[in-house]
TORPA-4810 file (N, C-alpha, C, O; in nm, 3 decimals):
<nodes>
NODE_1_20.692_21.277_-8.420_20.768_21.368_-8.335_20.672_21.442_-8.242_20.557_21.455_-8.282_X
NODE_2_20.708_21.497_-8.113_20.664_21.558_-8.014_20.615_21.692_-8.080_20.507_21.733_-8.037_X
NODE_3_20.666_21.753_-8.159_20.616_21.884_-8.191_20.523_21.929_-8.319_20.467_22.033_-8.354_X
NODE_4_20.537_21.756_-8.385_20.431_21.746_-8.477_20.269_21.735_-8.414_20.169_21.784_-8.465_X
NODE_5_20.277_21.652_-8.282_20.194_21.600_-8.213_20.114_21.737_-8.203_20.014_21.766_-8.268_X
NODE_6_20.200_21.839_-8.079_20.170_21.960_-8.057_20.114_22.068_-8.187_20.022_22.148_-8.167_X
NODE_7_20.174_22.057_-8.302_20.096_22.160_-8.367_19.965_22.097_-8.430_19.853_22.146_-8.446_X
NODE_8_20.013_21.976_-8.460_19.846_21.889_-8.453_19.718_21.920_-8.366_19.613_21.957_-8.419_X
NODE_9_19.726_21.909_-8.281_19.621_21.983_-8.139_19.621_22.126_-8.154_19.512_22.167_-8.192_X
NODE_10_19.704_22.211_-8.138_19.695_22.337_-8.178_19.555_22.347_-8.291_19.437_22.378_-8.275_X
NODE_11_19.658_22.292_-8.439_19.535_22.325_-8.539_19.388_22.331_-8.487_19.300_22.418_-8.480_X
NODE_12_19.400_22.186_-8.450_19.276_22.120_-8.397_19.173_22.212_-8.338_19.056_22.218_-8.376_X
NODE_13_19.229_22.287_-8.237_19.157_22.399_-8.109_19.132_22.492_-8.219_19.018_22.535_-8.229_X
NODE_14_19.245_22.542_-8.326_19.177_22.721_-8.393_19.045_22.593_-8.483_18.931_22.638_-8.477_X
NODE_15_19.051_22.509_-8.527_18.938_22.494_-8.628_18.827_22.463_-8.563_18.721_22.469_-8.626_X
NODE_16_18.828_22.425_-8.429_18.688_22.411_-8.328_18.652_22.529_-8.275_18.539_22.538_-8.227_X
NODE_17_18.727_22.626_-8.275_18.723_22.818_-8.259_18.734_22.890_-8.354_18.838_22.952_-8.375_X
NODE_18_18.602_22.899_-8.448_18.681_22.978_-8.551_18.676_23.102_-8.527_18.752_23.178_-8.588_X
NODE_19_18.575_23.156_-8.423_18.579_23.268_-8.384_18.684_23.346_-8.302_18.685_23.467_-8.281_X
NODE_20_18.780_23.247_-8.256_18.865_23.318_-8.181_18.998_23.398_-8.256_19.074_23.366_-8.348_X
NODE_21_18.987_23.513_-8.174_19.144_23.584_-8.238_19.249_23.578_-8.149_19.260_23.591_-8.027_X
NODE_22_19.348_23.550_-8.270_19.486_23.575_-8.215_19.555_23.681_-8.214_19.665_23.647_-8.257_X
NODE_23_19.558_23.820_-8.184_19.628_23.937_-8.175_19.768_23.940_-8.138_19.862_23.980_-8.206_X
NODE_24_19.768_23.873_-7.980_19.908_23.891_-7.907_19.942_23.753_-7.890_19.882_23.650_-7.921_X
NODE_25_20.105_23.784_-7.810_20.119_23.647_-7.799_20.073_23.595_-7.689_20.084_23.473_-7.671_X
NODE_26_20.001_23.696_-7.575_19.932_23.657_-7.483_19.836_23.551_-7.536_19.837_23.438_-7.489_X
NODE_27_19.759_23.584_-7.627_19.633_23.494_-7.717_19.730_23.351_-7.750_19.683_23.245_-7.707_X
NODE_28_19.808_23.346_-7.794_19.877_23.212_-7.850_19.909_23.158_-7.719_19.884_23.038_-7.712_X
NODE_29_19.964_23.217_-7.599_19.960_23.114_-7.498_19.842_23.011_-7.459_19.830_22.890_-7.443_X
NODE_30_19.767_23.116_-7.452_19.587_23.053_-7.380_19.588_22.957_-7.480_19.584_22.842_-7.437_X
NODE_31_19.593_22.974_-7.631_19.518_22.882_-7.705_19.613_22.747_-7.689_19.571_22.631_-7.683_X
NODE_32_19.731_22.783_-7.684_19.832_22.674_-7.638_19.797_22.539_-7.514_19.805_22.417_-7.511_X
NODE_33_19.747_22.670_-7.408_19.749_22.598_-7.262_19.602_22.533_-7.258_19.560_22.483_-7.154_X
NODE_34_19.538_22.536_-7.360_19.388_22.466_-7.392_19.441_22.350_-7.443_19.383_22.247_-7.409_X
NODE_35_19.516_22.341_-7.500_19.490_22.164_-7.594_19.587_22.130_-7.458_19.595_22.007_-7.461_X
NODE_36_19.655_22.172_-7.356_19.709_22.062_-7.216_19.865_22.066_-7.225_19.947_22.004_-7.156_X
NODE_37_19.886_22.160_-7.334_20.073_22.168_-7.325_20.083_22.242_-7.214_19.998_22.307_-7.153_X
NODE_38_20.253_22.215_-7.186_20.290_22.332_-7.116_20.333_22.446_-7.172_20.437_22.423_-7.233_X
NODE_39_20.305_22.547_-7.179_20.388_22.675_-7.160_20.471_22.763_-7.100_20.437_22.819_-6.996_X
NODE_40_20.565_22.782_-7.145_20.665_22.841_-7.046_20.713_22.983_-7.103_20.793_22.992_-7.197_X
NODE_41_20.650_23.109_-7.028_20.658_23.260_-7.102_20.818_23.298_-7.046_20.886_23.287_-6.944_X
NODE_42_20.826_23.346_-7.176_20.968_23.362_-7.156_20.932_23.583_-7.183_20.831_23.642_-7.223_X
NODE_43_21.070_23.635_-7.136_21.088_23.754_-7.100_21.195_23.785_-7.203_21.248_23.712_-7.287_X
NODE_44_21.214_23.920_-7.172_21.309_23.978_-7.253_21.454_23.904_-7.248_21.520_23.858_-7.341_X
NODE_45_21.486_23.907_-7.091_21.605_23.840_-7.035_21.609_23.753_-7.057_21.682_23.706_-6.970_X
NODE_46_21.575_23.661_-7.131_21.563_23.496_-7.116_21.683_23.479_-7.307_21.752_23.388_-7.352_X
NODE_47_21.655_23.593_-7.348_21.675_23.614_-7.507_21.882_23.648_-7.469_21.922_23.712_-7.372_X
NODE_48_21.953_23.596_-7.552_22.071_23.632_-7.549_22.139_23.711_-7.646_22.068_23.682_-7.742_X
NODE_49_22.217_23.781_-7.687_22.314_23.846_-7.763_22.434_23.784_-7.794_22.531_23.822_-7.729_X
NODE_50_22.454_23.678_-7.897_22.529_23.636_-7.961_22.613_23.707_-8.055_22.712_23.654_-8.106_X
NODE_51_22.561_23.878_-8.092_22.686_23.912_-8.162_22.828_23.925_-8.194_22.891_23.929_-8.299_X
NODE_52_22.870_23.931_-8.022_23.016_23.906_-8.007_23.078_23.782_-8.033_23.196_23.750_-8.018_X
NODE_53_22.972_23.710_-8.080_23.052_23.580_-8.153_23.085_23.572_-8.296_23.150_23.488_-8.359_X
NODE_54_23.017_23.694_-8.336_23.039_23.666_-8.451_23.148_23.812_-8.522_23.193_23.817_-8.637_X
NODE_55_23.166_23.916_-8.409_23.263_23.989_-8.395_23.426_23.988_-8.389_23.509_24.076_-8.409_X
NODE_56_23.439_23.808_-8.342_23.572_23.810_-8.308_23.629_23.706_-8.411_23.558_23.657_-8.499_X
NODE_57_23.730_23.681_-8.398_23.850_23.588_-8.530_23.764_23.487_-8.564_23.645_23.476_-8.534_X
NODE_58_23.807_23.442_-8.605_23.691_23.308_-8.684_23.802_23.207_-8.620_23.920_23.223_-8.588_X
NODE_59_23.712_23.096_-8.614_23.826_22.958_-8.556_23.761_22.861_-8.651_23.664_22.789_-8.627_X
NODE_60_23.835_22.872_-8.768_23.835_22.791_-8.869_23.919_22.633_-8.842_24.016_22.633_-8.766_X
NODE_61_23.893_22.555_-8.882_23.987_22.432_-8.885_24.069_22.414_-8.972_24.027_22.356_-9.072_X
NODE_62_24.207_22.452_-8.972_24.349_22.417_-9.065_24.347_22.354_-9.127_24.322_22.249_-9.069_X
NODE_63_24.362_22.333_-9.267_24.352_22.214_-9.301_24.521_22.251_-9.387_24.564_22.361_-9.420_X
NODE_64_24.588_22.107_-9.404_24.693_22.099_-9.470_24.712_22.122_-9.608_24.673_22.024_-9.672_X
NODE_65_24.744_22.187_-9.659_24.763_22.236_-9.815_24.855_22.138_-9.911_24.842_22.145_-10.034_X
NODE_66_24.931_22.064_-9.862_25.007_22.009_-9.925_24.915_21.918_-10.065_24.977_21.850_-10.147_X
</nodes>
């Protein structure tokens, strides 16, 4: 899988750095955008609020009792 690949290389970079720290997630980008992925920084706005879905009637599927 594609994202096995990716945390594969990841590892790879912290164990050839052992000196480097990760504090923020600023730090996890860089170390990201070193092994050649893309990164794409996402913002507050990018995040959604799904509560009102889980606020309103439920839409269960009927099922027949008989």
């Amino acid at each position: 899988m594609e994202a096995d690949h990716i945390h594969a290389l990841i590892e790879r970079v912290i164990k050839k750095q052992p000196t480097m720290k990760i504090c923020t997630p600023w730090d996890w980008q860089q170390l990201i955008r070193s092994t050649g992925a893309t990164v794409f920084e996402m913002l507050l706005d990018d995040f959604r609020n799904f509560e009102a879905l889980y606020s309103g009637t439920s839409h269960s599927k009927e099922t027949d009792s008989r």
